[in-house]
Short mmCIF file of the C-alpha atoms (twelve columns), coordinates in Angstrom:
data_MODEL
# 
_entry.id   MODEL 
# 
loop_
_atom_site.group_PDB 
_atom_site.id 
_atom_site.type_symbol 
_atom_site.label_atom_id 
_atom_site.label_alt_id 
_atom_site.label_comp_id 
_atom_site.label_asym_id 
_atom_site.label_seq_id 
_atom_site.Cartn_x 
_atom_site.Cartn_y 
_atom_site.Cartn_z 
_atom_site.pdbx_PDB_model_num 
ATOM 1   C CA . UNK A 1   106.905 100.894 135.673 1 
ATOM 2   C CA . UNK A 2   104.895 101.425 132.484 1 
ATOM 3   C CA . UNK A 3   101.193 100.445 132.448 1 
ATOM 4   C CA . UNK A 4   99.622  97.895  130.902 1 
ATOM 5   C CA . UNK A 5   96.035  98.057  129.243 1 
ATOM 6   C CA . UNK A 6   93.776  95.626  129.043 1 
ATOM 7   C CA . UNK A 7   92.463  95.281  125.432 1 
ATOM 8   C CA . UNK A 8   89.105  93.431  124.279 1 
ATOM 9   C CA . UNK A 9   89.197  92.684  120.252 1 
ATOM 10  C CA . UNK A 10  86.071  92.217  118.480 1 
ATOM 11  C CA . UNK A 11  86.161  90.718  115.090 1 
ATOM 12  C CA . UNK A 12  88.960  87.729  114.550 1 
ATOM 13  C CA . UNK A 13  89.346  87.987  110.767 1 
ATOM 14  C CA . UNK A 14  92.098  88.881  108.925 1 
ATOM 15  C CA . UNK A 15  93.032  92.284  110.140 1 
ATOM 16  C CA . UNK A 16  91.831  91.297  113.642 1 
ATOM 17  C CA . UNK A 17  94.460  88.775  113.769 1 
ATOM 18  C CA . UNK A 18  97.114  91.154  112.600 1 
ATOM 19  C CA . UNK A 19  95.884  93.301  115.331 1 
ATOM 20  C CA . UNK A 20  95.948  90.349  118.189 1 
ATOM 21  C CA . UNK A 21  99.484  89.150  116.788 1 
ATOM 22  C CA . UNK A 22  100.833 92.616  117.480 1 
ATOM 23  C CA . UNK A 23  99.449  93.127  120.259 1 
ATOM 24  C CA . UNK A 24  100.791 89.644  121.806 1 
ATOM 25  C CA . UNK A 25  104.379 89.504  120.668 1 
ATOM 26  C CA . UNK A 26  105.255 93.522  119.444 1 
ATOM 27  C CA . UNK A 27  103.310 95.650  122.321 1 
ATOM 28  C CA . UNK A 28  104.096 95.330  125.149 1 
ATOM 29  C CA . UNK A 29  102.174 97.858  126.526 1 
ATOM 30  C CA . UNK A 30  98.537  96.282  126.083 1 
ATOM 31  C CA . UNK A 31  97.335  92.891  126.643 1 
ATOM 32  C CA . UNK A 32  94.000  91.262  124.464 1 
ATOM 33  C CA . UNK A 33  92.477  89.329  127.486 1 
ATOM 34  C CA . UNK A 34  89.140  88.533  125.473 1 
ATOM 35  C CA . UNK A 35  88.342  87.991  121.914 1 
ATOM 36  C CA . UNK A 36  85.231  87.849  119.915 1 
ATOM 37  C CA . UNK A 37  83.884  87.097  116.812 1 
ATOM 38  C CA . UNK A 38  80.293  85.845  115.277 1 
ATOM 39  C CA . UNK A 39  82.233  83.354  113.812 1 
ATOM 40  C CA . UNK A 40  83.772  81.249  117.034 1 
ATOM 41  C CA . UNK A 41  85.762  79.065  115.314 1 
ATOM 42  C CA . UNK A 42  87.565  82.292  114.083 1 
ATOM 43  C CA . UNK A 43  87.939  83.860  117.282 1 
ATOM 44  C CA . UNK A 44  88.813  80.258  119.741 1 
ATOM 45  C CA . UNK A 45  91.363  79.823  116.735 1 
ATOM 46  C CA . UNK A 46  92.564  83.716  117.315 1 
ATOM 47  C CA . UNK A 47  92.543  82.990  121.111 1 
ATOM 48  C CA . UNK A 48  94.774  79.625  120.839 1 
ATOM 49  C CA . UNK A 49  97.689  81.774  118.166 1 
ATOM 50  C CA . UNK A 50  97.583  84.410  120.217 1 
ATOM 51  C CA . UNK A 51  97.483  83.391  123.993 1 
ATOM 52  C CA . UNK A 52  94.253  85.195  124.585 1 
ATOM 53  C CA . UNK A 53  92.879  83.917  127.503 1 
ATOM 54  C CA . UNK A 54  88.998  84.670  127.476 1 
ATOM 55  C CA . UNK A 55  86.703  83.798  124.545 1 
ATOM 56  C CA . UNK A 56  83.145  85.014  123.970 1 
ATOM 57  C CA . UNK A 57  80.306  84.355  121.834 1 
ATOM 58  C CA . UNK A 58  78.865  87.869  122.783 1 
ATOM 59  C CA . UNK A 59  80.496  91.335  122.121 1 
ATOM 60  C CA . UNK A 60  78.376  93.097  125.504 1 
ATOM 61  C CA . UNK A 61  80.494  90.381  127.367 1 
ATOM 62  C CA . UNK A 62  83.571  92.478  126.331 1 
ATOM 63  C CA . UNK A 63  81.883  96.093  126.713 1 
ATOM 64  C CA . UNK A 64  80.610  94.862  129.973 1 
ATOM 65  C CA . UNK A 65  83.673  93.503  131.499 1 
ATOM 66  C CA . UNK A 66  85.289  95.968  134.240 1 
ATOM 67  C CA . UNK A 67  88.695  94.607  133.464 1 
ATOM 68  C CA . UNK A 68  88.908  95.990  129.840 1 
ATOM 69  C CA . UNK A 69  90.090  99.122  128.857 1 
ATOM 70  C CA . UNK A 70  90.066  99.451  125.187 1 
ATOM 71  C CA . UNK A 71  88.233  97.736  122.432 1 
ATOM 72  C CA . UNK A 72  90.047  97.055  119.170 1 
ATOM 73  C CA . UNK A 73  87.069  96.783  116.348 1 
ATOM 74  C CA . UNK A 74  87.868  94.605  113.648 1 
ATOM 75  C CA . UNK A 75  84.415  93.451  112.579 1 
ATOM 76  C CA . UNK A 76  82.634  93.794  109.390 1 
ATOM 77  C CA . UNK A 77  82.090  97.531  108.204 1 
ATOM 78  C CA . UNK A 78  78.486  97.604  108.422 1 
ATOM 79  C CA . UNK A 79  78.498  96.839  112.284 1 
ATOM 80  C CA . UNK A 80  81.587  99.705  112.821 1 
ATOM 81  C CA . UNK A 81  78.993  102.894 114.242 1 
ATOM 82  C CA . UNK A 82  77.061  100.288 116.513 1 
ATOM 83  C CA . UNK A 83  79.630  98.686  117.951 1 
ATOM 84  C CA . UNK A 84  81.300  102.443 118.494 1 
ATOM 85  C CA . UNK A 85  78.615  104.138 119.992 1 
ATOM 86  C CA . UNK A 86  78.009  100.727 122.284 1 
ATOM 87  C CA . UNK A 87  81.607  100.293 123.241 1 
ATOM 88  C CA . UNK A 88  81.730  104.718 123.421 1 
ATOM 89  C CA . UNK A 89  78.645  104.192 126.511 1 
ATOM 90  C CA . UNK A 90  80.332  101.403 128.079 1 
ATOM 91  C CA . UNK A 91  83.683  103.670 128.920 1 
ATOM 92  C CA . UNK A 92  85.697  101.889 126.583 1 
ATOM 93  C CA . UNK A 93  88.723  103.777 124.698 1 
ATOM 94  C CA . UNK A 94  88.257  102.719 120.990 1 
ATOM 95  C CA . UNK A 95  90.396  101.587 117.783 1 
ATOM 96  C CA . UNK A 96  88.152  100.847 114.826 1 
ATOM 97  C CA . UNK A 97  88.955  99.888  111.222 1 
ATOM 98  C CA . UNK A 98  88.071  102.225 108.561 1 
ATOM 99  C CA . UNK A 99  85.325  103.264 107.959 1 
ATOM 100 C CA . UNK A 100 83.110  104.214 110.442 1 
ATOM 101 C CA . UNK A 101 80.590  103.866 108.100 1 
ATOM 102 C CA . UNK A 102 79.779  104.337 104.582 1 
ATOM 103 C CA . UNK A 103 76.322  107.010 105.817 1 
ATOM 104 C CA . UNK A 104 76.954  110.165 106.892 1 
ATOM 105 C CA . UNK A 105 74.059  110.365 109.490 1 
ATOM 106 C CA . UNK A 106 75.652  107.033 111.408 1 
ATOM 107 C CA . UNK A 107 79.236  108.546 111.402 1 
ATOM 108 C CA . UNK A 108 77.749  111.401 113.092 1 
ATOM 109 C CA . UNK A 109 75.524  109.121 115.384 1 
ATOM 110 C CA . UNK A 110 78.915  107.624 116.323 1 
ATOM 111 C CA . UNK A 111 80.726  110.744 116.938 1 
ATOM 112 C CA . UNK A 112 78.645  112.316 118.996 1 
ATOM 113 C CA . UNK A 113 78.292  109.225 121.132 1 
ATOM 114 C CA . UNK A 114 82.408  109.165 121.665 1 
ATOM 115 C CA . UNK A 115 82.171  112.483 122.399 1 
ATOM 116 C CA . UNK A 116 79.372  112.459 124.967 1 
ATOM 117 C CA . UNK A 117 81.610  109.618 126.577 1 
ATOM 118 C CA . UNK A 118 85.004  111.544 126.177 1 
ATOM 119 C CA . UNK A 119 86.871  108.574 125.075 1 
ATOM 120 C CA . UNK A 120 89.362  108.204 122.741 1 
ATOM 121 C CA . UNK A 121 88.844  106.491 118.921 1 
ATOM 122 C CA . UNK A 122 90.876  106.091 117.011 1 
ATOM 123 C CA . UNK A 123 90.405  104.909 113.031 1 
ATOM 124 C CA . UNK A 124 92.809  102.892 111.336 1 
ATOM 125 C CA . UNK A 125 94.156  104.675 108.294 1 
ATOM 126 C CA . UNK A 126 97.409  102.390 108.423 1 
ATOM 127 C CA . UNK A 127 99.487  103.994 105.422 1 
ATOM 128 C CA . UNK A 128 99.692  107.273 108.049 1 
ATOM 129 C CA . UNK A 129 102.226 105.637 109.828 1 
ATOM 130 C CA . UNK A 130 104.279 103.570 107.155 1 
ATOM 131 C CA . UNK A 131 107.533 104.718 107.699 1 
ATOM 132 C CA . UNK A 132 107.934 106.334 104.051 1 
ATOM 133 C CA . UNK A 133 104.844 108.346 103.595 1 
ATOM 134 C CA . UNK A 134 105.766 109.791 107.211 1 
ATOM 135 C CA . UNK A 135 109.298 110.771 105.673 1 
ATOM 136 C CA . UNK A 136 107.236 112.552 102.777 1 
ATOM 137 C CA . UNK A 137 104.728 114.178 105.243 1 
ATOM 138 C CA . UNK A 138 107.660 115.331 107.696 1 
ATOM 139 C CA . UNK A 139 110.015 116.736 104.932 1 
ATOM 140 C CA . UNK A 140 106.827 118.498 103.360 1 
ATOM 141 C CA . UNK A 141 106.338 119.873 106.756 1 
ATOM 142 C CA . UNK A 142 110.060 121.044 107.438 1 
ATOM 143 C CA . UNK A 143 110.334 123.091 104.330 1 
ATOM 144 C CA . UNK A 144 112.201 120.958 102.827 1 
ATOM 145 C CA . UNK A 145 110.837 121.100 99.150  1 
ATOM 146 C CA . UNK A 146 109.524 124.828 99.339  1 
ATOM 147 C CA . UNK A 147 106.096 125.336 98.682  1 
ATOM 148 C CA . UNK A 148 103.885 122.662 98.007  1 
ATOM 149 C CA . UNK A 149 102.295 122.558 94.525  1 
ATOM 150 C CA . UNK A 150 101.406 119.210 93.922  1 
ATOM 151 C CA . UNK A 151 100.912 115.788 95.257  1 
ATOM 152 C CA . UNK A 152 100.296 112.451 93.347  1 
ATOM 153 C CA . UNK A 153 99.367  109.311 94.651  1 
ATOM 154 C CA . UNK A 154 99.851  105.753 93.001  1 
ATOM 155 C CA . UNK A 155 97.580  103.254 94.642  1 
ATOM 156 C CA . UNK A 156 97.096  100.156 92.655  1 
ATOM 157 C CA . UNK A 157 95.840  96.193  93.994  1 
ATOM 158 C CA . UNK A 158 97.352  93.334  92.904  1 
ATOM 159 C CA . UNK A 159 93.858  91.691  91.745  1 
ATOM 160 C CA . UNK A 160 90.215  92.668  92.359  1 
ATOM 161 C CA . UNK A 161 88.115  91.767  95.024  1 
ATOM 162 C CA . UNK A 162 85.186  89.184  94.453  1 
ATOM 163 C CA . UNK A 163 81.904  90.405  93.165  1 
ATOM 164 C CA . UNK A 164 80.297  89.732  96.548  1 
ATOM 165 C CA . UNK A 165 82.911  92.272  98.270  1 
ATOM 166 C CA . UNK A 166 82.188  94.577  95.534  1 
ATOM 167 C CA . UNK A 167 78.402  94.917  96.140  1 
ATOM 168 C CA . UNK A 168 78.700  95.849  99.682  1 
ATOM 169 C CA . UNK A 169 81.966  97.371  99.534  1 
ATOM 170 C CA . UNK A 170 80.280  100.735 98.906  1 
ATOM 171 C CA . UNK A 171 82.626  100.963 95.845  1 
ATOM 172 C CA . UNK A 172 86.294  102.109 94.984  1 
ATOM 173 C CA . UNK A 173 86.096  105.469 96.276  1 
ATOM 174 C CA . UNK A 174 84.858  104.485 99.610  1 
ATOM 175 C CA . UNK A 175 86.891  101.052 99.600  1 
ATOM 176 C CA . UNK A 176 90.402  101.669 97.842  1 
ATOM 177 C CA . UNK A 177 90.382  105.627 97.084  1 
ATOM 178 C CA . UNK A 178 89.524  106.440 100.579 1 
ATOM 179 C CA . UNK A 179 92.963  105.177 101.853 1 
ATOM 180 C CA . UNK A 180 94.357  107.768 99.311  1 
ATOM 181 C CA . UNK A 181 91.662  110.270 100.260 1 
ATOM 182 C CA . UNK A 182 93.304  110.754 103.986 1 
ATOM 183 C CA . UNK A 183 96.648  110.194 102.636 1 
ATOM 184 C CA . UNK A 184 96.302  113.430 100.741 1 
ATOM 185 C CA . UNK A 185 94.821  115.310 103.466 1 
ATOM 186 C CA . UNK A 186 97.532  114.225 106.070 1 
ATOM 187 C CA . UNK A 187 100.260 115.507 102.949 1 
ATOM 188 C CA . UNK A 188 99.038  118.245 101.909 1 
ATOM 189 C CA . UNK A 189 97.960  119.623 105.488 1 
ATOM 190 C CA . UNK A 190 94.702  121.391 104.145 1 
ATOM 191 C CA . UNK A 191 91.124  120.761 103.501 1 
ATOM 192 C CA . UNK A 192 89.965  119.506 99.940  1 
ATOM 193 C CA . UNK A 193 87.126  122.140 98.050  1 
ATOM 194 C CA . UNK A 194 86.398  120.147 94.640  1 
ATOM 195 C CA . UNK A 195 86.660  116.535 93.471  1 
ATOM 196 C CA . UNK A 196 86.933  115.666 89.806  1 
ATOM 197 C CA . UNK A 197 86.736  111.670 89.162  1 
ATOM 198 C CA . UNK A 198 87.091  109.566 86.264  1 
ATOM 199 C CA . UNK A 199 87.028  106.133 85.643  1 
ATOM 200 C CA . UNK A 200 85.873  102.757 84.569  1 
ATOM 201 C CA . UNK A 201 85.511  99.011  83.610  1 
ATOM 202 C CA . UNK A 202 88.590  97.736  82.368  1 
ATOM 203 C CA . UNK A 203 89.185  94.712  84.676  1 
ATOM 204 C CA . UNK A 204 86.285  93.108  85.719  1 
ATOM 205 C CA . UNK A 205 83.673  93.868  83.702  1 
ATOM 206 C CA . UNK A 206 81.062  91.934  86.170  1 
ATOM 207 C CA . UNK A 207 81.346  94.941  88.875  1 
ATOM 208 C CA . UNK A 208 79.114  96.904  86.555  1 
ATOM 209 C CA . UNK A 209 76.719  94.149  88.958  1 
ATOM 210 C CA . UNK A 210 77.685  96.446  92.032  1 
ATOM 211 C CA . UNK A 211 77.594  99.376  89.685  1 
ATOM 212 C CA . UNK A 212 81.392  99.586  90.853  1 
ATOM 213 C CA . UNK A 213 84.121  100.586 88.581  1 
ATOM 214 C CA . UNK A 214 88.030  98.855  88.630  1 
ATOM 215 C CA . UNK A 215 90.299  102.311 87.076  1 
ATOM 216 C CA . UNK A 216 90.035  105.403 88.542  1 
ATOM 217 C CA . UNK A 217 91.805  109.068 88.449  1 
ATOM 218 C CA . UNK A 218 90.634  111.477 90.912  1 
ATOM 219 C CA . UNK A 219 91.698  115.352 91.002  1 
ATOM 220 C CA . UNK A 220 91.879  117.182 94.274  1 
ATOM 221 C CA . UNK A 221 91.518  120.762 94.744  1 
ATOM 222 C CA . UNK A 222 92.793  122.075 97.378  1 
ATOM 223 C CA . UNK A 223 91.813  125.095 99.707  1 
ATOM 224 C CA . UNK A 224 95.698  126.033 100.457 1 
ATOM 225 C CA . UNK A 225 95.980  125.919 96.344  1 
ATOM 226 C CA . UNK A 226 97.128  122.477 96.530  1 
ATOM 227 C CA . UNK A 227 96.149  119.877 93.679  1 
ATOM 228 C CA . UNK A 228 96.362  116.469 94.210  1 
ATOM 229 C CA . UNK A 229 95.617  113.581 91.259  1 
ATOM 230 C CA . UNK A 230 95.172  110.167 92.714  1 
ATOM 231 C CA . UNK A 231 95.157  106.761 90.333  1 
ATOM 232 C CA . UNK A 232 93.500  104.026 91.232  1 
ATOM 233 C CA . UNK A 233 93.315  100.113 89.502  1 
ATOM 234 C CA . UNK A 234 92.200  97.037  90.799  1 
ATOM 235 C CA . UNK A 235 95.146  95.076  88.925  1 
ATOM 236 C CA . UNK A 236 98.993  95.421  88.635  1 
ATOM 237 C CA . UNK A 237 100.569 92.099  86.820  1 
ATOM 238 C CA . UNK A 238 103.513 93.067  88.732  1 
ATOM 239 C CA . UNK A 239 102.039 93.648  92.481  1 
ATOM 240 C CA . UNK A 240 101.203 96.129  94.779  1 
ATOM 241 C CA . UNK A 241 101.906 99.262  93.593  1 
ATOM 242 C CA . UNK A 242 101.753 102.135 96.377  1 
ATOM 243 C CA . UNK A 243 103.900 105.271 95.703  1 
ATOM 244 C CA . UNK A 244 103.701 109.149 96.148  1 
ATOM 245 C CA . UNK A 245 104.958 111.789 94.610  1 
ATOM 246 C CA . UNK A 246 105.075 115.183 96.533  1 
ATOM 247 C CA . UNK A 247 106.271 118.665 94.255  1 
ATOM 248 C CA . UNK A 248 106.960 121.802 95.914  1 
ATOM 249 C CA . UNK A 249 108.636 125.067 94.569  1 
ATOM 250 C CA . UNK A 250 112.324 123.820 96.079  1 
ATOM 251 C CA . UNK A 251 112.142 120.286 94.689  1 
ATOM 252 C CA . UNK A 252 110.957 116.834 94.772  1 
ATOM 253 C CA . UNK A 253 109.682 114.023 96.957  1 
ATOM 254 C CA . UNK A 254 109.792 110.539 96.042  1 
ATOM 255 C CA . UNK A 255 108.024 107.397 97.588  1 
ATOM 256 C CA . UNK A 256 108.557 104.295 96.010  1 
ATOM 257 C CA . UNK A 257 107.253 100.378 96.005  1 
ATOM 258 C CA . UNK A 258 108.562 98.347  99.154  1 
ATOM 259 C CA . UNK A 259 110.504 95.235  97.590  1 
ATOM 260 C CA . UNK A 260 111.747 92.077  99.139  1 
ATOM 261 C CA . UNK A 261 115.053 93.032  98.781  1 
ATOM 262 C CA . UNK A 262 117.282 95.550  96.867  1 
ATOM 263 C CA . UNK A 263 119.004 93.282  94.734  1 
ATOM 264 C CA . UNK A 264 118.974 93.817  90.833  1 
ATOM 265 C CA . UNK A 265 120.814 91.936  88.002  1 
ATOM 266 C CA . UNK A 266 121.866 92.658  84.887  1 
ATOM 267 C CA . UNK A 267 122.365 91.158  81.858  1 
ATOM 268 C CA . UNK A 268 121.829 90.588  77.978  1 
ATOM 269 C CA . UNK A 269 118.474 90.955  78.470  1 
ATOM 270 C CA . UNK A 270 118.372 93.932  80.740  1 
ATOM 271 C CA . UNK A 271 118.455 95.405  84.447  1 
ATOM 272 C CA . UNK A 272 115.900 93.309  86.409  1 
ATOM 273 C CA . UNK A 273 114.931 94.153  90.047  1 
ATOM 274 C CA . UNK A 274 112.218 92.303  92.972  1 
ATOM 275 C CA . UNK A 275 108.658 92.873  91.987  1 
ATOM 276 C CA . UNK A 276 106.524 95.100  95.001  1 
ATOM 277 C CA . UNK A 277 105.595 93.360  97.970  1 
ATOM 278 C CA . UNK A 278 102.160 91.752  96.760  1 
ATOM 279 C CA . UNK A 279 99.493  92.899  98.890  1 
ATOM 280 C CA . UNK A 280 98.359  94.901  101.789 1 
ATOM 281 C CA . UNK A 281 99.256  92.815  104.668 1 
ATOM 282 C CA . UNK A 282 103.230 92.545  103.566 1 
ATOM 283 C CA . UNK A 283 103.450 95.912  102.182 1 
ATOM 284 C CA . UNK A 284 102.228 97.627  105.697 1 
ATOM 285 C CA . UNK A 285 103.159 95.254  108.272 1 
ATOM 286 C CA . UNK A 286 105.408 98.195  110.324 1 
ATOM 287 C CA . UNK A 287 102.674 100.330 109.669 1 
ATOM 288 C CA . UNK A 288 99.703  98.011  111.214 1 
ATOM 289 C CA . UNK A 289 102.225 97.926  114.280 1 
ATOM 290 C CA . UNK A 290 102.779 101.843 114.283 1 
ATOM 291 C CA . UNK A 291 99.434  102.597 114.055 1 
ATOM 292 C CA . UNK A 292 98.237  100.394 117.470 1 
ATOM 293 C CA . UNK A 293 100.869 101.600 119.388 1 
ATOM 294 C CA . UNK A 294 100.456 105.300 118.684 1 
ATOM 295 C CA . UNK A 295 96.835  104.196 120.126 1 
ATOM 296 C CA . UNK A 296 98.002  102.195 123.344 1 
ATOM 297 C CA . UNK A 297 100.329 104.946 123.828 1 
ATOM 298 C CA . UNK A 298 97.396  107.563 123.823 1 
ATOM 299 C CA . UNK A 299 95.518  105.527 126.168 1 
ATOM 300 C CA . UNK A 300 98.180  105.168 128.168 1 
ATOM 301 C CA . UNK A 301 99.626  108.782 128.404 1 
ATOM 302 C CA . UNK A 302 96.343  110.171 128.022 1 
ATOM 303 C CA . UNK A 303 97.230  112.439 124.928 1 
ATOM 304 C CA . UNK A 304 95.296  113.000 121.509 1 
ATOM 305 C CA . UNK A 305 95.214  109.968 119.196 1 
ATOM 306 C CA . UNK A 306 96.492  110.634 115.756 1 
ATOM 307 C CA . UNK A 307 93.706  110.333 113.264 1 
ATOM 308 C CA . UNK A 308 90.426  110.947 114.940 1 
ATOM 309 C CA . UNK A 309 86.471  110.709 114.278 1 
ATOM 310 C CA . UNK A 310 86.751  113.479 112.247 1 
ATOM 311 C CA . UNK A 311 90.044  112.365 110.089 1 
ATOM 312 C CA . UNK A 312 87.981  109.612 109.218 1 
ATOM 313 C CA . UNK A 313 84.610  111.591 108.561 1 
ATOM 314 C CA . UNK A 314 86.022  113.655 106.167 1 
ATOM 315 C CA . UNK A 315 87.605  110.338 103.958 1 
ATOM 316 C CA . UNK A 316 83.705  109.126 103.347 1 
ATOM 317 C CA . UNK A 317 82.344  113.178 102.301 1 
ATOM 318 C CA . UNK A 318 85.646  112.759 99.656  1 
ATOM 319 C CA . UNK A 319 84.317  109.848 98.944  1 
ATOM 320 C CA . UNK A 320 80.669  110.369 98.401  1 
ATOM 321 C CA . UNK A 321 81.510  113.580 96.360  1 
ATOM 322 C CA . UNK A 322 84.034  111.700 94.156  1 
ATOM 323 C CA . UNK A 323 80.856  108.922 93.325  1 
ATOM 324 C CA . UNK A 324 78.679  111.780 92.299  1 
ATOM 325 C CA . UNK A 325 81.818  113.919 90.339  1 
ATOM 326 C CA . UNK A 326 82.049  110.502 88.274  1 
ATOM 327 C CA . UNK A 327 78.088  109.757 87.538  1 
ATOM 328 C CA . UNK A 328 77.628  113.468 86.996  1 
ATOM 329 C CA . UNK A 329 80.736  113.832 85.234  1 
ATOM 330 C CA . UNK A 330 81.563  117.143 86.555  1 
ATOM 331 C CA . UNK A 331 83.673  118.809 89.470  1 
ATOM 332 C CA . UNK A 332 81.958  118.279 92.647  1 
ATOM 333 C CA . UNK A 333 82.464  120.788 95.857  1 
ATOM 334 C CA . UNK A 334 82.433  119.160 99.119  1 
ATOM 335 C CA . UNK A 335 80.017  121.561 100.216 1 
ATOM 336 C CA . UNK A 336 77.717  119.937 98.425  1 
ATOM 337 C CA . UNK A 337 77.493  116.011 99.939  1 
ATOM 338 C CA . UNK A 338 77.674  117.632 103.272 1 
# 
């Protein structure tokens, strides 16, 4: 008979809900049984959708309650290291959104909490587990292009964020880039030495508010020899652009845009196909539900969860170097923001 966990989810926004949905009609294996959020309409809305049967107006209810197993932390990024290191003391196995935090000092504050506790966290880097990228990272793996030599990574929004996102986002590299960050890492299989970035203001001129930038490329260098060149944009007219490109000595690998459906047409006027699937939430769906269930099943089975404290550590260093390659306009080692 397999076991079933009993999962507390704090934060009922839009991810949390995409978290609670999965968890009530594609998981079998866990169960939310109490849902919070400091907005209460949010989470007795979340509970009602999603047949949650407890609702609280405090988190410590949750991290106090016996009967749960697991937190799920959906909350804003800002309150990710306290409510790990709170959730880390109370027992509590832990999935949190990325990041942990955008400061160094409370990642580590966070870690060593988890690992004082010896509970399991893991951090939601999502595009790990979409089905493509894991075809790209398992044929890179199985020799099947030779030796890896490069890796490029397409990673472009639909339409910016507001301005108010933007000034507490703590930027594109440590908002959008860092998805593409641990994507390269989990390709390429090694550690990154330098960071090169480049970039600007070509969309929304008003982030220079939030001294943010909209267009970014990044270089990677690898310590395995590696390179990897990452392209960010905070518009596509056409959608959500998310591909990869890995190059090895025996050949290529391809990942291309997700579509609604694989139908093209031609005529006088050319060969015309489905624009991307237009934002996050579409585009990753199987992911979102990969990427729990590889955590209930590590709760469950008691084995290693697949991208850890550290996986996500390493993401914000990338990114924090990458901020000071672009205003020092120069390489940057990692060595030096750590």
């Amino acid at each position: 008979m397999t076991t079933q966990i009993s999962v507390g989810l704090i934060g009922a926004g839009r991810i949390g809900r995409v978290h609670a949905e999965n968890l009530a009609f594609r998981i079998t294996e866990a169960k939310v049984i109490s849902v919070f959020d400091i907005a209460s309409a949010a989470a007795e809305q979340c509970a009602v959708d999603y047949q949650i049967p407890n609702v609280t107006t405090d988190y410590r209810t949750i991290l106090a309650d016996p009967q749960v197993d697991a937190v799920i932390i959906c909350s804003s990024t800002d309150t990710h290291a306290q409510f790990i290191t709170e959730a880390a003391q109370a027992g509590k196995h832990i999935f949190c959104e990325k990041p942990i935090a955008l400061d160094l000092t409370e990642i580590d504050q966070a870690l060593v909490a988890v690992d004082q506790a010896k509970i399991k966290l893991q951090v939601g880097f999502n595009r790990r587990f979409d089905p493509n990228f894991q075809q790209v990272h398992d044929a890179i793996r199985a020799g099947e292009i030779g030796e890896l030599r490069l890796v490029h990574i397409i990673s472009r929004d639909p339409a910016p964020p507001p301005l108010s996102y933007a000034k507490i986002s703590g930027g594109i590299f440590l908002d959008m880039t860092i998805h593409d960050f641990d994507m390269a890492r989990y390709l390429v299989g090694s550690e990154v030495d330098e960071i090169y970035a480049s970039g600007g203001l070509m969309v929304e001129p008003s982030f220079a508010e939030a001294n943010d930038i909209d267009t970014a490329v990044v270089t990677l260098k690898f310590k395995n020899g590696v390179i990897a060149t990452i392209d960010n944009c905070r518009q596509a007219a056409y959608g959500y652009d998310q591909r990869v490109e890995a190059f090895g000595s025996k050949g290529n690998l391809i990942a291309n845009n997700n579509i609604p459906h694989q139908v093209t047409r031609s005529d006088a006027n050319g060969v015309h196909a489905a624009k991307p699937l237009y934002f996050f939430l579409e585009r990753y769906t199987q992911a979102y539900v990969n990427e729990l269930r590889s955590f209930i099943d590590a709760v469950v089975n008691d084995t290693p969860v697949p991208v850890t404290g550290l996986d996500a550590r390493v993401p914000v260093v990338m990114g924090l170097a990458a901020w000071k390659s672009y205003r020092e306009n120069r390489p940057v080692k990692l060595s030096e923001v750590e």
